[in-house]
N, C-alpha and C positions, 0 to 999 in steps of 0.2 A: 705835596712835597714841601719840607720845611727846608727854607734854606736861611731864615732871620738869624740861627747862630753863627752863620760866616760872617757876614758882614760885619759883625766888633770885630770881629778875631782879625779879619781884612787891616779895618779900621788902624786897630790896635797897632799890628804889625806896621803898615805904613808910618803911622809917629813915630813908633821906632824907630824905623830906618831913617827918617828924615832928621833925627835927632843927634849930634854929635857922641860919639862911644865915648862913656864911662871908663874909665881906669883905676883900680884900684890896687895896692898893696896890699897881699896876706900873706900869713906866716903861717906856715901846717907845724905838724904836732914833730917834724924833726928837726924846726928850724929854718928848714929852705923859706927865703921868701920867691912869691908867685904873683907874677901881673894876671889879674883877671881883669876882663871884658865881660862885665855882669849886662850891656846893652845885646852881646852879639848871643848869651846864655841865655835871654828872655827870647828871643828874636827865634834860637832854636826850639826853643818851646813850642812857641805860637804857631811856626813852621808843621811841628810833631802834630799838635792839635788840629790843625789847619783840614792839614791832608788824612789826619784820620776820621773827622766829621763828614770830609768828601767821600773817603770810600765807604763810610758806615750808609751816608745816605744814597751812593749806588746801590749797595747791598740791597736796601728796603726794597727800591724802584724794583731790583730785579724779583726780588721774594714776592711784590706784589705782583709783576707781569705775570709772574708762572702760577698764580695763583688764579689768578682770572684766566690764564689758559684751560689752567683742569677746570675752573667751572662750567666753561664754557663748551667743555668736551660733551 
């Protein structure tokens, strides 16, 4: 079971959070200007990746359980 790419991702996230939010002004293509939080946009990323490495590596665990069941049938 590989679990080494959680830990940056962990890692990553927690700087993050520890780190005061970023605030930025932009102006879209009508004009409107828009306060982005480019800290809290990374942070959901990390999040998105996070939790999809965990379920990808349930997934394996369980593809290999059931695999070693039918062998063992």
């Amino acid at each position: 079971m590989k679990t080494g790419k959680l830990k940056p991702l962990r890692e990553t996230m927690s700087s993050l959070e520890s780190q005061p939010d970023q605030y930025s002004l932009s102006t879209d293509a009508c004009g409107e200007t828009r306060l982005l939080n480019e800290s809290l946009k990374a942070r959901n990323v990390l999040r998105h990746w996070t939790i999809s490495e965990e379920l990808l590596e349930g997934s394996r665990r369980r593809v290999l359980e059931n695999v070693r069941t039918l062998i063992s049938c």
